[in-house]
Each structure stands twice: as C-alpha cells, then as structure tokens.
PDB file as gemmi writes it, atoms N, CA and C in Angstrom:
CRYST1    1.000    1.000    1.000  90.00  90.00  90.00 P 1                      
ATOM      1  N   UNK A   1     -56.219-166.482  16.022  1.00  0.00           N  
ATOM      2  CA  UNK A   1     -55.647-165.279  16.540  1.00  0.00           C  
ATOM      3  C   UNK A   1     -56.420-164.795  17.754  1.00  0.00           C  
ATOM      4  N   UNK A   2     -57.412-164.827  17.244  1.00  0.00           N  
ATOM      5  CA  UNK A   2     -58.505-164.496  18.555  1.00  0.00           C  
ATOM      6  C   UNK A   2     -57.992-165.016  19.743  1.00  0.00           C  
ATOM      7  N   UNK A   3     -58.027-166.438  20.189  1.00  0.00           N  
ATOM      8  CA  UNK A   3     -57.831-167.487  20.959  1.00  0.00           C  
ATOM      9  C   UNK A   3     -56.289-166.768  21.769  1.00  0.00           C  
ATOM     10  N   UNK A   4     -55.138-166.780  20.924  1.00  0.00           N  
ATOM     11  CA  UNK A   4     -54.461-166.434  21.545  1.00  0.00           C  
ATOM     12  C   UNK A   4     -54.181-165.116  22.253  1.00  0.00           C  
ATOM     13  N   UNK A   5     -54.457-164.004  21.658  1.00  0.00           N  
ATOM     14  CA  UNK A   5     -55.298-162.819  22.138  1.00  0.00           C  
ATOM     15  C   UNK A   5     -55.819-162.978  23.806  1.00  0.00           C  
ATOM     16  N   UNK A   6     -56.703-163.583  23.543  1.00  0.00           N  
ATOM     17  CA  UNK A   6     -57.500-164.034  25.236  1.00  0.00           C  
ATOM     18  C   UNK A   6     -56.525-164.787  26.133  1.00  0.00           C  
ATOM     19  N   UNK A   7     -55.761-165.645  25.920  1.00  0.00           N  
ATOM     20  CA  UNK A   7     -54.807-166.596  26.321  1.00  0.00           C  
ATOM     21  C   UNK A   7     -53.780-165.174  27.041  1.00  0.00           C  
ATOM     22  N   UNK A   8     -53.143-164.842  26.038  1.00  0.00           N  
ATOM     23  CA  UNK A   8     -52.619-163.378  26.638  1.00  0.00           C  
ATOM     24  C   UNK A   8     -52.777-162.529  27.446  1.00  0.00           C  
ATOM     25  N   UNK A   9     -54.188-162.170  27.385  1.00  0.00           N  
ATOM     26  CA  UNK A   9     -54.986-161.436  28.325  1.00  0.00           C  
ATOM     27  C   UNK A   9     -55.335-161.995  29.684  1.00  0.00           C  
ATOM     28  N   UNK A  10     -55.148-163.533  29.584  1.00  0.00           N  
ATOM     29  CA  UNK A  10     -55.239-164.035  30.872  1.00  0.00           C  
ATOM     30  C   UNK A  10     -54.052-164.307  31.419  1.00  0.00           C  
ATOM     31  N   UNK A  11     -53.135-164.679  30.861  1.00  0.00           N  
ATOM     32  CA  UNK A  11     -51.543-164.618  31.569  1.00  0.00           C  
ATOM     33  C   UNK A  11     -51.559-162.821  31.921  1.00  0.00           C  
ATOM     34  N   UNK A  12     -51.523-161.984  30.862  1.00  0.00           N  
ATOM     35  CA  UNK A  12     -51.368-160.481  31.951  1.00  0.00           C  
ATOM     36  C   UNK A  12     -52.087-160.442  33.087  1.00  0.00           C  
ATOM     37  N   UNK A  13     -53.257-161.016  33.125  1.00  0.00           N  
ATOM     38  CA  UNK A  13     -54.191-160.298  33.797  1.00  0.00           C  
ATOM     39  C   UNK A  13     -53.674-161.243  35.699  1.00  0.00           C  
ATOM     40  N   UNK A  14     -53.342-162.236  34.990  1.00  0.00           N  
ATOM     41  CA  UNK A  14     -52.802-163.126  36.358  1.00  0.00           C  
ATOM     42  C   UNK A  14     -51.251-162.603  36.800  1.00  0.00           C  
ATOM     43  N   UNK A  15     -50.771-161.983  35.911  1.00  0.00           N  
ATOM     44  CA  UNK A  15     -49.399-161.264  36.444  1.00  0.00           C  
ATOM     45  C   UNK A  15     -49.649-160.182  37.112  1.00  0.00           C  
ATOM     46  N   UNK A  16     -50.353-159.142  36.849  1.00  0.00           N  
ATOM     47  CA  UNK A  16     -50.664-157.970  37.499  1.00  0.00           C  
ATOM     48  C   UNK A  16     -51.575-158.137  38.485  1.00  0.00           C  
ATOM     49  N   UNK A  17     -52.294-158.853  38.669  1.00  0.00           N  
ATOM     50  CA  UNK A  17     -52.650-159.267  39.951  1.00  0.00           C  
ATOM     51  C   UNK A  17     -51.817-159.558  41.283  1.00  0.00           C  
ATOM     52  N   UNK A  18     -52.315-159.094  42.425  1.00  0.00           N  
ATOM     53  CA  UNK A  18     -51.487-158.927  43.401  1.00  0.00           C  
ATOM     54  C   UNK A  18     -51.636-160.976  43.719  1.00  0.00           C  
ATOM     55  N   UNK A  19     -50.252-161.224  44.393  1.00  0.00           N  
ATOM     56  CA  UNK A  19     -49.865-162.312  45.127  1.00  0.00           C  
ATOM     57  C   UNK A  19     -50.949-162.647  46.116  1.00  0.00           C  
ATOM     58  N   UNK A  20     -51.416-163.933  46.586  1.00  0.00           N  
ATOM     59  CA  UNK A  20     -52.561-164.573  47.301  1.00  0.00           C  
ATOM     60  C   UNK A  20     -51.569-164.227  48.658  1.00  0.00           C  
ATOM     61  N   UNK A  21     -52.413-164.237  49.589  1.00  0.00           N  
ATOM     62  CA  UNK A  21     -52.023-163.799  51.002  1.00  0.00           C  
ATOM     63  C   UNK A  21     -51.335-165.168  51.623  1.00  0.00           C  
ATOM     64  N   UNK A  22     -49.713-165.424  52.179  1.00  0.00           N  
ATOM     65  CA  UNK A  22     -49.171-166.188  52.612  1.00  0.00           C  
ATOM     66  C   UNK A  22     -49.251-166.781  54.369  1.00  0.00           C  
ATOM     67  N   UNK A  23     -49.815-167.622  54.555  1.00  0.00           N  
ATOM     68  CA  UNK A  23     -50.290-167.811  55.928  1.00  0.00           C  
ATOM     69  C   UNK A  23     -49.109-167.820  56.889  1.00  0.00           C  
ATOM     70  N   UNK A  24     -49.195-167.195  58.314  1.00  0.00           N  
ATOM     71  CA  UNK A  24     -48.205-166.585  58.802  1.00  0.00           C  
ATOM     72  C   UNK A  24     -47.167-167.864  59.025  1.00  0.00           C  
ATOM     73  N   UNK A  25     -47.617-169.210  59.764  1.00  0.00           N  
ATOM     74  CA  UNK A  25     -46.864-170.455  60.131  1.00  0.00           C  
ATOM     75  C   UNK A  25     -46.369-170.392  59.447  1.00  0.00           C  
ATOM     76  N   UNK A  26     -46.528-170.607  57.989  1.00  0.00           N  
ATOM     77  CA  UNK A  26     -45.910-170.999  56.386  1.00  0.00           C  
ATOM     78  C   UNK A  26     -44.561-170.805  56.949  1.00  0.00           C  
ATOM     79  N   UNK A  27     -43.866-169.884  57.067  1.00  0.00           N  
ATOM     80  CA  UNK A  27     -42.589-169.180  57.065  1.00  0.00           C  
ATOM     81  C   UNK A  27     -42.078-169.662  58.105  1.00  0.00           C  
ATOM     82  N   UNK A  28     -42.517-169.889  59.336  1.00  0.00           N  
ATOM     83  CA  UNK A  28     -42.269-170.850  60.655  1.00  0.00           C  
ATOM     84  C   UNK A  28     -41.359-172.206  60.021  1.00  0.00           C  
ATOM     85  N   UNK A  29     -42.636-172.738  59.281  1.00  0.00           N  
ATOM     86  CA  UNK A  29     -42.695-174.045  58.554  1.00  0.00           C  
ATOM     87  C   UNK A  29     -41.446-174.372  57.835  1.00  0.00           C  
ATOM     88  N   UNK A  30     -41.409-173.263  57.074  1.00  0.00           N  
ATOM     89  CA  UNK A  30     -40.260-173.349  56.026  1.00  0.00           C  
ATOM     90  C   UNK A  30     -38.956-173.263  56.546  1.00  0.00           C  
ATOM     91  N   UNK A  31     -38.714-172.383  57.729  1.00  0.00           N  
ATOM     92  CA  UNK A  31     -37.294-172.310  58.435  1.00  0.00           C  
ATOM     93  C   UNK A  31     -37.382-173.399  59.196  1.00  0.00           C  
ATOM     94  N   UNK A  32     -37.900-173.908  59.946  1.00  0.00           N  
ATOM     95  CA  UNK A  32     -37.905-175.073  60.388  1.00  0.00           C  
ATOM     96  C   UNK A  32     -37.009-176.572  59.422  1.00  0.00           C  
ATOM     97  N   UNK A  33     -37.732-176.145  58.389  1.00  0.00           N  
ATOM     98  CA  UNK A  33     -37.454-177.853  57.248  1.00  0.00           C  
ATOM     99  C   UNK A  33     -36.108-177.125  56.324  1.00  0.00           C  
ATOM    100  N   UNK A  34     -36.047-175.892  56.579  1.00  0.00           N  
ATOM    101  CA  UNK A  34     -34.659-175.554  55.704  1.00  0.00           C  
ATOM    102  C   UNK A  34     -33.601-175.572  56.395  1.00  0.00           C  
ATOM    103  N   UNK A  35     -33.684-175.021  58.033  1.00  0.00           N  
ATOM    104  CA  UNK A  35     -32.707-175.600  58.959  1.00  0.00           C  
ATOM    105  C   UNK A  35     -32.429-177.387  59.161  1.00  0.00           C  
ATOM    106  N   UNK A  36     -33.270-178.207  59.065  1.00  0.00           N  
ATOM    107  CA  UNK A  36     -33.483-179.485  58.915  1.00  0.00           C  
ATOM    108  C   UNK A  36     -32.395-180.080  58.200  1.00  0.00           C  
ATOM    109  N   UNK A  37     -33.211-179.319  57.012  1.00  0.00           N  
ATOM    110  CA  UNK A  37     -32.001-179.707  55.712  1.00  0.00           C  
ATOM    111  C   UNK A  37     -31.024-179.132  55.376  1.00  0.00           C  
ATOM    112  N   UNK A  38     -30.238-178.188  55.576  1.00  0.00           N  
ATOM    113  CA  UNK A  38     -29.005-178.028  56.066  1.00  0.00           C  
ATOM    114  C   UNK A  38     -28.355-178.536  57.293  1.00  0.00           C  
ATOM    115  N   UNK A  39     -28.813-178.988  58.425  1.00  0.00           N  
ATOM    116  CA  UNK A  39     -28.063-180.028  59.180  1.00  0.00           C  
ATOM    117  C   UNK A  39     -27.903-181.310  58.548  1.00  0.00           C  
ATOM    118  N   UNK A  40     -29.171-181.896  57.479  1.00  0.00           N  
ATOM    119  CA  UNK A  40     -28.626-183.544  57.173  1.00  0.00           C  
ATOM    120  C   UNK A  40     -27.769-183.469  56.251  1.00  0.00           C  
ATOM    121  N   UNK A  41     -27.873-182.189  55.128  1.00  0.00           N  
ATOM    122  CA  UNK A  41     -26.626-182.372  54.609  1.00  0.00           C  
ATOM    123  C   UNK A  41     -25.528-182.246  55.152  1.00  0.00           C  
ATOM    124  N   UNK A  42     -25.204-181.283  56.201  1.00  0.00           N  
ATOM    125  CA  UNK A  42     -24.033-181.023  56.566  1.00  0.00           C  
ATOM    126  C   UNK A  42     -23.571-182.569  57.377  1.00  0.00           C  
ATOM    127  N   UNK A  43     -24.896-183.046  58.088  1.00  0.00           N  
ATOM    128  CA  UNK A  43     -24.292-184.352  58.333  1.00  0.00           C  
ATOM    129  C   UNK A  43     -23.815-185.674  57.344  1.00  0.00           C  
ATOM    130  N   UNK A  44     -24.659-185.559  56.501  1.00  0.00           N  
ATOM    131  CA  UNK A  44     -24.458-186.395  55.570  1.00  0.00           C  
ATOM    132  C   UNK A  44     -22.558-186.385  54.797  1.00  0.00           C  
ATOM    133  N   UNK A  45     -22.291-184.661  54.529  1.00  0.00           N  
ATOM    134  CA  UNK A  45     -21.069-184.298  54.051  1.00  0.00           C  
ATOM    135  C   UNK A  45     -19.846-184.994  54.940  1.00  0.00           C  
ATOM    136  N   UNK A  46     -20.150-185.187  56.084  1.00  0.00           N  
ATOM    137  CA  UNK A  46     -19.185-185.731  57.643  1.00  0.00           C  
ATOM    138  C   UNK A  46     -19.158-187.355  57.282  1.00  0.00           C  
ATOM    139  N   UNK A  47     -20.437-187.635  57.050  1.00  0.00           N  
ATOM    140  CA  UNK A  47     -20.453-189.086  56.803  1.00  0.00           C  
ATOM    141  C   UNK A  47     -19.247-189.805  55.596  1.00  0.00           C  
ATOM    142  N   UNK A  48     -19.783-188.885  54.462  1.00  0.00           N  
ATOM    143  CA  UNK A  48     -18.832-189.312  53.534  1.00  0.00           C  
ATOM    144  C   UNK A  48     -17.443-189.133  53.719  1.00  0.00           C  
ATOM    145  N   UNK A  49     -16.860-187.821  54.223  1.00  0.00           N  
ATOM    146  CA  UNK A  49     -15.522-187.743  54.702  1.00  0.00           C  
ATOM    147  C   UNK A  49     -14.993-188.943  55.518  1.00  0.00           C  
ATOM    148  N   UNK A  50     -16.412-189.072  56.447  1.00  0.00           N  
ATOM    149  CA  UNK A  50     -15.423-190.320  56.811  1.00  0.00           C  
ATOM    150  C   UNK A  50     -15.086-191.801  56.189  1.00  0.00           C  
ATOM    151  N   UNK A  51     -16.056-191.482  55.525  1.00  0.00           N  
ATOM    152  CA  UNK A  51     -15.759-193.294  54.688  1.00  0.00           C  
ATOM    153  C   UNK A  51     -14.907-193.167  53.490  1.00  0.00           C  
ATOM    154  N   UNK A  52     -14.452-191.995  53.011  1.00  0.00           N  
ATOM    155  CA  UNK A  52     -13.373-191.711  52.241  1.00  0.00           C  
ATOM    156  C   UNK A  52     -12.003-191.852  52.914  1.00  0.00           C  
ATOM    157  N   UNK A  53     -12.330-191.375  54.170  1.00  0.00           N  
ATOM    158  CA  UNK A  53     -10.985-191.457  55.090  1.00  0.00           C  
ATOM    159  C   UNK A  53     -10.723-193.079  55.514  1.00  0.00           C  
ATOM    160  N   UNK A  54     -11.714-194.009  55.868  1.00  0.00           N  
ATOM    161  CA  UNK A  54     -11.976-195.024  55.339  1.00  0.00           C  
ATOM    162  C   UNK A  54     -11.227-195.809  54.915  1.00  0.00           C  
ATOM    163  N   UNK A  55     -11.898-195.658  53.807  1.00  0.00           N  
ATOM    164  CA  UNK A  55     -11.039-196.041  52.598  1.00  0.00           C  
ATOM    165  C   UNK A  55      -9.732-196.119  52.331  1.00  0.00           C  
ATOM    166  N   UNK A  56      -9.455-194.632  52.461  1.00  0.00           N  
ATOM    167  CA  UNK A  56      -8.034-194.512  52.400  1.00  0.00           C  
ATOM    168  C   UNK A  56      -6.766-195.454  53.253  1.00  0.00           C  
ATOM    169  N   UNK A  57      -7.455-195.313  54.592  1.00  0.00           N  
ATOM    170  CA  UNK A  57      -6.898-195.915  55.451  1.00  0.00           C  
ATOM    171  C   UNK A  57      -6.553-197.703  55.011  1.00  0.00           C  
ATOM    172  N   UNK A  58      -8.043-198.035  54.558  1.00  0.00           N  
ATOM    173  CA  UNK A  58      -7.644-199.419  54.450  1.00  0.00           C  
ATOM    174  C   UNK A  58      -6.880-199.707  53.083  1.00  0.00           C  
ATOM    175  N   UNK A  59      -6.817-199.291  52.112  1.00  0.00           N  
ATOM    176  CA  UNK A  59      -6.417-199.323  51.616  1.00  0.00           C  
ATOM    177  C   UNK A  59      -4.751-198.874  51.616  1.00  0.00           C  
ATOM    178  N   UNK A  60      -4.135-198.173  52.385  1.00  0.00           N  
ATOM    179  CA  UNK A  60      -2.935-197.925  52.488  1.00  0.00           C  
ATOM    180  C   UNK A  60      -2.315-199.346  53.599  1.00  0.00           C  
ATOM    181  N   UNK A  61      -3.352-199.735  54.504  1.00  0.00           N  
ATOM    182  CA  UNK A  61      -3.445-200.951  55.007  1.00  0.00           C  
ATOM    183  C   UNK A  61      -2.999-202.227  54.304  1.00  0.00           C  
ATOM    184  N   UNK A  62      -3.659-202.189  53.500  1.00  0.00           N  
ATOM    185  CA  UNK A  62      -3.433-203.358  52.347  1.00  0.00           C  
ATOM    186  C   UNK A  62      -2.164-202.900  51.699  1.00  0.00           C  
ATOM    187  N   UNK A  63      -2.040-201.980  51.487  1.00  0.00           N  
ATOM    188  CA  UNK A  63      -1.069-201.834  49.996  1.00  0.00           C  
ATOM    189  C   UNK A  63       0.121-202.697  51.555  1.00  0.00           C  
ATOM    190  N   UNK A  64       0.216-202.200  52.187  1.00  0.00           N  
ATOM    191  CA  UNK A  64       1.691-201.853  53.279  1.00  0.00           C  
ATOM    192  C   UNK A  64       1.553-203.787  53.350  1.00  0.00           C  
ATOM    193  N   UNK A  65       0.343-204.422  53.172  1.00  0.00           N  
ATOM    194  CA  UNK A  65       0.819-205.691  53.579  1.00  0.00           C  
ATOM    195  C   UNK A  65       0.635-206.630  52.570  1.00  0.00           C  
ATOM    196  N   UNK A  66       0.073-206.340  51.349  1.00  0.00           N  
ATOM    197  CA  UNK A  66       0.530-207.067  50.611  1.00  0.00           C  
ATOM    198  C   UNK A  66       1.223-206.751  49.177  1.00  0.00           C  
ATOM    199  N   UNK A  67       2.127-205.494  49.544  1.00  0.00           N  
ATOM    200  CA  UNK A  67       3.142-205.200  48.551  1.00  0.00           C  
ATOM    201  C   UNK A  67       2.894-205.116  47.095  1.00  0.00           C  
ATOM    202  N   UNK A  68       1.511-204.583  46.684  1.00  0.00           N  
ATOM    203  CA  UNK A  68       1.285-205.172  45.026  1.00  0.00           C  
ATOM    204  C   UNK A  68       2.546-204.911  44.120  1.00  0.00           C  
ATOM    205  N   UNK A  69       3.668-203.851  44.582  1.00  0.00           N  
ATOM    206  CA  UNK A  69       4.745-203.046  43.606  1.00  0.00           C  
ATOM    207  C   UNK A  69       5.602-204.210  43.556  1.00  0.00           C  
ATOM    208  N   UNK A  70       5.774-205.359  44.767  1.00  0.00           N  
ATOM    209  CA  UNK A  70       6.755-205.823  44.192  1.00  0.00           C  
ATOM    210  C   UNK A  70       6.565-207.214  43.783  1.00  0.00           C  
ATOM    211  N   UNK A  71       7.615-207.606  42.982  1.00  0.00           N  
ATOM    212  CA  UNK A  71       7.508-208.807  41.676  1.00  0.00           C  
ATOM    213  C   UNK A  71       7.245-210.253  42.630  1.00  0.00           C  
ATOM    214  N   UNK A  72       6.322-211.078  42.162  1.00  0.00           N  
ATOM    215  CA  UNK A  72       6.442-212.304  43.175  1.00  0.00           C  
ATOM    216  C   UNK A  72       7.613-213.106  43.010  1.00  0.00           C  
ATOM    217  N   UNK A  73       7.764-214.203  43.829  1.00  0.00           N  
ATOM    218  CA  UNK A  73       8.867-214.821  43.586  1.00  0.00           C  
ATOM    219  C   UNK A  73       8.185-215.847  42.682  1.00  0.00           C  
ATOM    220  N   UNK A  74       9.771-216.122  41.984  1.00  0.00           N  
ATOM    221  CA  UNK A  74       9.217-217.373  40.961  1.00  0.00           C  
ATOM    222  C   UNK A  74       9.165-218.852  41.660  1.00  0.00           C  
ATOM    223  N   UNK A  75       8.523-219.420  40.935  1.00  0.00           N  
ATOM    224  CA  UNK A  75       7.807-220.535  41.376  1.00  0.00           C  
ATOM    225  C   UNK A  75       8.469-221.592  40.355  1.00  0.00           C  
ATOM    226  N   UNK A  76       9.221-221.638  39.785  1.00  0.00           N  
ATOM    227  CA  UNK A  76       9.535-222.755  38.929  1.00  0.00           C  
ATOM    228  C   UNK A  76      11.693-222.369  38.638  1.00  0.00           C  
ATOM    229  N   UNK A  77      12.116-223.309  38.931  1.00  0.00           N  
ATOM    230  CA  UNK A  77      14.022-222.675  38.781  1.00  0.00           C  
ATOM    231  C   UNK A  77      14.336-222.740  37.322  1.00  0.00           C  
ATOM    232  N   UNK A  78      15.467-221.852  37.509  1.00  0.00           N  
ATOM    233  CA  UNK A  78      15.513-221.450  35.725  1.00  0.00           C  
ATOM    234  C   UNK A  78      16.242-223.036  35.256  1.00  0.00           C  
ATOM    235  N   UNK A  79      16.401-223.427  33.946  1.00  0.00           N  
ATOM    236  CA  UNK A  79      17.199-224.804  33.538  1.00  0.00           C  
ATOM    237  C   UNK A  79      18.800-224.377  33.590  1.00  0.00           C  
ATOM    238  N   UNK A  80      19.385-225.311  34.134  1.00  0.00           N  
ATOM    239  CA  UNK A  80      20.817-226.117  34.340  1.00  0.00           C  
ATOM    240  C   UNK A  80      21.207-226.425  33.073  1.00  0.00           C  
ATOM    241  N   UNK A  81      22.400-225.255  32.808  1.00  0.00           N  
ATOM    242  CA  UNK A  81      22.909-225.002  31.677  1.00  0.00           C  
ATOM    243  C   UNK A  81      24.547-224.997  31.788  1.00  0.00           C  
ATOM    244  N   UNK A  82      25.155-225.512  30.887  1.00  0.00           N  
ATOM    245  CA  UNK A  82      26.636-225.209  31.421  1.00  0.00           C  
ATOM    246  C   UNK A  82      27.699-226.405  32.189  1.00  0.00           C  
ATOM    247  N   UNK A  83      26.403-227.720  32.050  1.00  0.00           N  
ATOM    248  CA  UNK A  83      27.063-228.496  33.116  1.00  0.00           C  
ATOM    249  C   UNK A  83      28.332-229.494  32.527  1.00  0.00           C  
TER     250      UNK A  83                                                      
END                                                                             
C-alpha cells in the first residue's frame, strides 16, 4: 500500500507541475513537416485516382475487345440426323 501511495504521489506531483519550456524553432519545425505531409498525401491521393482511372480505362478497353459476355463459337458441328 505504501508503494503505491508514493507511485501516486509521483504521477500527481508530475501532473501539477508546469510543462518544460518548448524551444521556439520546434513549432517552425513542425509546420514545416506538417505542411510536407499534407502535400504528399494530397499527392499521393492524385496518384491513386489516377491509376484507378487507369484501370478503369483499360479495362473497359479489354472488355470492348474481347467481348467476355458473348458465347464463343463452337468448335465441333452438331451430328447429321435425319438423313
């Protein structure tokens, strides 16, 4: 009980303590690499649009030339019946 007692007393005592002083660049620093990274995502987001568009494209490409909907022709004649 003791133990945790003190344990306690040192988490309060580190909460009520004021915040360590933030060096002024820091904040420079940080808008810098957060603007960064909101341009690569936003570039990155462009990238994928386009290879979805892509995609799409070739694939409507293909469908238009090799017809998967319709039935192949048969390859073997039906039997001569009737003669």
């Amino acid at each position: 009980m003791n133990q945790s007692s003190r344990k306690e007393a040192a988490v309060r005592q580190l909460l009520e303590a004021s915040p360590p002083p933030v060096p002024q660049e820091l904040y420079a620093d940080a808008v810098r690499r957060g603007g960064r990274l909101l341009r690569r995502r936003a570039a990155m987001r462009r990238v994928m649009w386009l290879l979805l568009l892509a995609a799409a494209v070739a694939f409507v490409v293909w469908a238009s030339m090799a017809r998967p909907w319709v039935e192949p022709p048969s390859e073997t004649t039906p039997p001569l019946t009737g003669w």
